[in-house]
MDAnalysis code that builds the backbone (N, CA, C; Angstrom):
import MDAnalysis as mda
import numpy as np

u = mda.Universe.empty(303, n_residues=101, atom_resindex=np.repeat(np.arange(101), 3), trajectory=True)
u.add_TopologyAttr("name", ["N", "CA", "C"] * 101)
u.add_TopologyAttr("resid", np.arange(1, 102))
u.add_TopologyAttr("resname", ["UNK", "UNK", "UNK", "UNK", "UNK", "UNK", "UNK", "UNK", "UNK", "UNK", "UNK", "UNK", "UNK", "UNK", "UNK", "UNK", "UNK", "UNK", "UNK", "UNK", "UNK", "UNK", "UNK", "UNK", "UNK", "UNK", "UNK", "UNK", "UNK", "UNK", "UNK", "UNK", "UNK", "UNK", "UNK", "UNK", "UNK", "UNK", "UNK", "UNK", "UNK", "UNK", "UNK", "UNK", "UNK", "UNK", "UNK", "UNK", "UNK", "UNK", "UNK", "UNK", "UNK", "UNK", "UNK", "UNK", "UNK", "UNK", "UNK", "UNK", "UNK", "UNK", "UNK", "UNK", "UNK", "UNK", "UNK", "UNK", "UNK", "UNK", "UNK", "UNK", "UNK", "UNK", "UNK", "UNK", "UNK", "UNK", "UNK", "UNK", "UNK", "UNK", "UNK", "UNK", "UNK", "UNK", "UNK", "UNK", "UNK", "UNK", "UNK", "UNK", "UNK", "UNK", "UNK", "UNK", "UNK", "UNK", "UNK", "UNK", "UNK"])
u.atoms.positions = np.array([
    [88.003, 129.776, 124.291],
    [88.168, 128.920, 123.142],
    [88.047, 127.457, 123.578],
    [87.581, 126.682, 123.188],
    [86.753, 125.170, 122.819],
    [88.146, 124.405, 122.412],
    [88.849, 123.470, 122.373],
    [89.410, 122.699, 121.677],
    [88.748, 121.637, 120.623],
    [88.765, 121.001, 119.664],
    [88.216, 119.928, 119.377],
    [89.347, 119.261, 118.640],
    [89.008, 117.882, 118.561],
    [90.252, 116.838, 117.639],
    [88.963, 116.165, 116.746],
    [89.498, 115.598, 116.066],
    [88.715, 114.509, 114.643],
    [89.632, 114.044, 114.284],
    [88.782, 112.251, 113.801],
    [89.507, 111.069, 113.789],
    [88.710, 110.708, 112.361],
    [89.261, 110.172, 111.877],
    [88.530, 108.982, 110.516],
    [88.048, 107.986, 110.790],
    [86.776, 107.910, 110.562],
    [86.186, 106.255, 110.266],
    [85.869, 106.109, 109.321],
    [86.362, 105.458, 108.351],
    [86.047, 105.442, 107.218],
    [86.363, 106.581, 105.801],
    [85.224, 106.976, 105.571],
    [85.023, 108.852, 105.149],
    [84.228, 109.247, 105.841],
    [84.454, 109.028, 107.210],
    [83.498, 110.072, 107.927],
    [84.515, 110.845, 108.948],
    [84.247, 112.448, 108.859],
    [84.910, 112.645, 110.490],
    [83.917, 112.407, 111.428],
    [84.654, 112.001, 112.875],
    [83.913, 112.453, 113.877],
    [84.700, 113.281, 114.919],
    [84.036, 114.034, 115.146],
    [84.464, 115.335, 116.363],
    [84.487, 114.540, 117.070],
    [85.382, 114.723, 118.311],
    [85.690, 114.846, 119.743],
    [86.275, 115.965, 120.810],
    [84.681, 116.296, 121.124],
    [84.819, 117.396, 121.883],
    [85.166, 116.905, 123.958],
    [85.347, 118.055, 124.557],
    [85.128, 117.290, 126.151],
    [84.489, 116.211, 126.276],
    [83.094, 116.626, 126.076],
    [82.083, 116.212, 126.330],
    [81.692, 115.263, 126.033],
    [82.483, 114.925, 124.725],
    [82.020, 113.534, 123.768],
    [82.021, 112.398, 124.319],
    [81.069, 111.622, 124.519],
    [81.065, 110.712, 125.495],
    [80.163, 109.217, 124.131],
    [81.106, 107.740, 124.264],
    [80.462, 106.354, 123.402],
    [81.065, 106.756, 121.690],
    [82.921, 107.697, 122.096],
    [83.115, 107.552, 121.026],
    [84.887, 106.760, 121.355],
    [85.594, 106.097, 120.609],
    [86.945, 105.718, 120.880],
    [88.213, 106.427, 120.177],
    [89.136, 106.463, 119.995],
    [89.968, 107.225, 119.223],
    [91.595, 106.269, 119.428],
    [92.274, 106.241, 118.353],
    [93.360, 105.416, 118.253],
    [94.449, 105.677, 118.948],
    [95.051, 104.794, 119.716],
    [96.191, 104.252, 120.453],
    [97.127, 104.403, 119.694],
    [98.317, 104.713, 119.248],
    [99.706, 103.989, 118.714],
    [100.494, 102.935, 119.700],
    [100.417, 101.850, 119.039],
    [101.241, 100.665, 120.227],
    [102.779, 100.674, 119.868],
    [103.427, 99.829, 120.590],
    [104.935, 100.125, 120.401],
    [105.209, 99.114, 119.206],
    [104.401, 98.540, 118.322],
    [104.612, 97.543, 117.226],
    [104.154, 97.835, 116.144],
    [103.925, 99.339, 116.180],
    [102.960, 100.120, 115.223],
    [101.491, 99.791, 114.978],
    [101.048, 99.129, 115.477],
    [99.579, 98.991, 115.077],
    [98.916, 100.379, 116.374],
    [97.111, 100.097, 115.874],
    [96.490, 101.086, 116.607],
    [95.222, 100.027, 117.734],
    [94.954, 100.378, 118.688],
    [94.234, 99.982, 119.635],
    [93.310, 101.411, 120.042],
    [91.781, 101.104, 119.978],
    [90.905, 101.769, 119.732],
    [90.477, 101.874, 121.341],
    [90.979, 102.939, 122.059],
    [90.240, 102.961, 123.588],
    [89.128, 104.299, 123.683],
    [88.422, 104.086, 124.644],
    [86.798, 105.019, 125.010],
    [87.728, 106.645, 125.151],
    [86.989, 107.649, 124.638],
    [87.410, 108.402, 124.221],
    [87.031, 109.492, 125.430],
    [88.042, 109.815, 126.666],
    [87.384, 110.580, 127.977],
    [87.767, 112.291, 127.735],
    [88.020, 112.990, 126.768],
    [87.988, 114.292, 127.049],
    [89.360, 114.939, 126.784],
    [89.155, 116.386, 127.005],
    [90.774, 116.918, 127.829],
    [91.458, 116.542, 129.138],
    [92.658, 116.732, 129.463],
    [93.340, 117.038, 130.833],
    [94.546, 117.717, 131.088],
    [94.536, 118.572, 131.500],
    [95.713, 119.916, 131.953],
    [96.789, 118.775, 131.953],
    [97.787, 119.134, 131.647],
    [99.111, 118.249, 131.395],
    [99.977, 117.831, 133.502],
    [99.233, 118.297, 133.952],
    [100.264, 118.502, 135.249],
    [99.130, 117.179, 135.811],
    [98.084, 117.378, 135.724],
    [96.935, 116.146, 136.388],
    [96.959, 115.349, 135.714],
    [97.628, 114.744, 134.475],
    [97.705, 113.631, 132.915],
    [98.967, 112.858, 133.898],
    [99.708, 113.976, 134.532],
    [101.595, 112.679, 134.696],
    [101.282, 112.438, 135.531],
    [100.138, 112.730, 136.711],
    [99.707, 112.268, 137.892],
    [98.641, 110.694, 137.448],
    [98.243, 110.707, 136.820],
    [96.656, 109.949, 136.247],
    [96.824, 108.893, 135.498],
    [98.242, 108.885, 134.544],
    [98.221, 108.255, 133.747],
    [99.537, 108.038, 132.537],
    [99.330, 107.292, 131.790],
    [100.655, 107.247, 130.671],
    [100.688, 107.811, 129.506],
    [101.794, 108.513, 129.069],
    [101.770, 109.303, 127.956],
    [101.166, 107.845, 126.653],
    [100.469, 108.467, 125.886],
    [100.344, 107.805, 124.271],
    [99.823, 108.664, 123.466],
    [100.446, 108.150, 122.155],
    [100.352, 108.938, 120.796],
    [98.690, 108.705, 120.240],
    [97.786, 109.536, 120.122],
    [96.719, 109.177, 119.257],
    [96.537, 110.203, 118.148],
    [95.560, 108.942, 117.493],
    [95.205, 109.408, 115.983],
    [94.311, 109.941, 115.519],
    [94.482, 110.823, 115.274],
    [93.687, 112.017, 114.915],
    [94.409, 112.769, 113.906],
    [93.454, 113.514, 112.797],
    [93.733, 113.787, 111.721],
    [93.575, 115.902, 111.413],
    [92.589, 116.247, 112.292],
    [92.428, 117.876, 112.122],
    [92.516, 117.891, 114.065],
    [93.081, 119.237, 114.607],
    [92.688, 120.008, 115.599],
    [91.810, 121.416, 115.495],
    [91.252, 121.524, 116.339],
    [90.153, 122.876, 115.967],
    [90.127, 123.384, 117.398],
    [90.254, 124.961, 117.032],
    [89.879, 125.692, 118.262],
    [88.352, 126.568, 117.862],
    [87.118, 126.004, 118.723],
    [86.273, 127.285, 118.209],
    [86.054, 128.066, 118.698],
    [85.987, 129.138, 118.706],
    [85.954, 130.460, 118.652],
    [84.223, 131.021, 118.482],
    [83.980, 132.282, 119.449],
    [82.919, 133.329, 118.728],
    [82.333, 132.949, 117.423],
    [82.739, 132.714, 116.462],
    [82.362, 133.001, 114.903],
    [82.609, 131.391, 114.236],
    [82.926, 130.739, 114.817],
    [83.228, 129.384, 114.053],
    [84.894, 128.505, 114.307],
    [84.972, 127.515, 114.373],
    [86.236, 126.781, 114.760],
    [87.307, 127.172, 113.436],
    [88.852, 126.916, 113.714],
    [89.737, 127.022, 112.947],
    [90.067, 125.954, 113.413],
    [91.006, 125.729, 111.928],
    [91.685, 123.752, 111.719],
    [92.959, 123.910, 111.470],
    [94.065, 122.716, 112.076],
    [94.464, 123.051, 111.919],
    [94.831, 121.219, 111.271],
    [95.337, 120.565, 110.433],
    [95.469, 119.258, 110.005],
    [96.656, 119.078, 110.286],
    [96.447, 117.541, 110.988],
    [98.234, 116.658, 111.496],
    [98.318, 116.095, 110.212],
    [99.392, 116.233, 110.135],
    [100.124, 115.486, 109.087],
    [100.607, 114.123, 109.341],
    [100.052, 112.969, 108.540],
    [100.435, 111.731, 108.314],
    [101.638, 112.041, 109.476],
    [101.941, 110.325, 110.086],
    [102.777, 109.935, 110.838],
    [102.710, 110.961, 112.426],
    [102.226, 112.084, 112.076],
    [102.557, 112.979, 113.393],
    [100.969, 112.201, 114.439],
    [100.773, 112.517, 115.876],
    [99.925, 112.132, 116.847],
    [99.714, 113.675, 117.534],
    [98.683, 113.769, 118.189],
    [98.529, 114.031, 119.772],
    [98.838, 113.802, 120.545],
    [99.120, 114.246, 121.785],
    [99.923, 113.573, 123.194],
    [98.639, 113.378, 123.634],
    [98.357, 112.098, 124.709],
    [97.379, 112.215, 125.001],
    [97.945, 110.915, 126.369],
    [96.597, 111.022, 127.214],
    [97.379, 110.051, 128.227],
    [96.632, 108.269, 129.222],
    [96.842, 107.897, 129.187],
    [96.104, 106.940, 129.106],
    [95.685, 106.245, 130.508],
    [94.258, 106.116, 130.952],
    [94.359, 105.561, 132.200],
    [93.396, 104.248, 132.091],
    [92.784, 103.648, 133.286],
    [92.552, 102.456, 132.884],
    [90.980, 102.564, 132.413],
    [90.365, 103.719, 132.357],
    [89.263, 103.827, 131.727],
    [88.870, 104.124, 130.186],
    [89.989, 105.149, 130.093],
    [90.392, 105.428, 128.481],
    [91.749, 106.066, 128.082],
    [90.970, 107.527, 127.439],
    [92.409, 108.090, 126.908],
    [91.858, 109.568, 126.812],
    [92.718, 111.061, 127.371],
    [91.979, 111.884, 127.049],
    [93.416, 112.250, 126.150],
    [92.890, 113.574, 125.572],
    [94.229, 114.593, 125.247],
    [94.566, 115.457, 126.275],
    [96.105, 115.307, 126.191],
    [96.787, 116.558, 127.323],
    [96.682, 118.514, 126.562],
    [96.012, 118.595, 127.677],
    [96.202, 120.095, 127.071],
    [97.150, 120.923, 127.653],
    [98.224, 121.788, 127.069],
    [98.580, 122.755, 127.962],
    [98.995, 124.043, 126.794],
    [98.301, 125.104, 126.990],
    [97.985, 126.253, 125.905],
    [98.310, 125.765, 124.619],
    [96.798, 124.615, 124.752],
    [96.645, 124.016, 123.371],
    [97.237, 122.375, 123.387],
    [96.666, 121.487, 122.340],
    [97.147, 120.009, 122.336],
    [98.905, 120.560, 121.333],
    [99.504, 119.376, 121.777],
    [100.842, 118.936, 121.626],
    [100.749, 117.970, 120.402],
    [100.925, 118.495, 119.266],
    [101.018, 117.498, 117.888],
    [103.086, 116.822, 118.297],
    [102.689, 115.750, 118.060],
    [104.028, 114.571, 118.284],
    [104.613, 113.680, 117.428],
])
């Protein structure tokens, strides 16, 4: 199974898969606003506390795809992703599956 996350720009989604590479995805700062960093992938949660700092990003559906087509699953307003931040970007932490926060 594939993970994927999607973010809003506008009315558009855009996927972010591993692979997705020249896309950014939102920061939560400690003053509530959002800061838009380069968008680097997954990372196993044990190599994320080695690499980098926990942060909340914004993202709106998670999807696992599957054989036959992805399933969604939608964050609800105010909730994030764990995700972790180093000085290049930001991936999501995975560990059997992303961590809604």
């Amino acid at each position: 199974m594939t993970l994927i996350l999607v973010r809003k720009l506008n009315h558009r989604n855009i996927e972010l898969h591993h692979d997705t590479r020249g896309q950014t995805v939102g920061v939560l700062l400690k003053d509530g606003e959002y800061r838009f960093l380069p968008w680097l992938g997954f990372i196993e949660r044990d190599r994320a506390m080695r690499m980098g700092k926990p942060v909340r990003l914004n993202v709106c559906r998670v999807g696992n795809q599957g054989d036959f087509g992805a399933t969604w699953t939608d964050v609800d307003p105010g909730k994030h992703v764990l995700g972790c931040r180093t000085d290049e970007g930001v991936y999501a932490v995975v560990e059997q599956g992303v961590r809604v926060i």
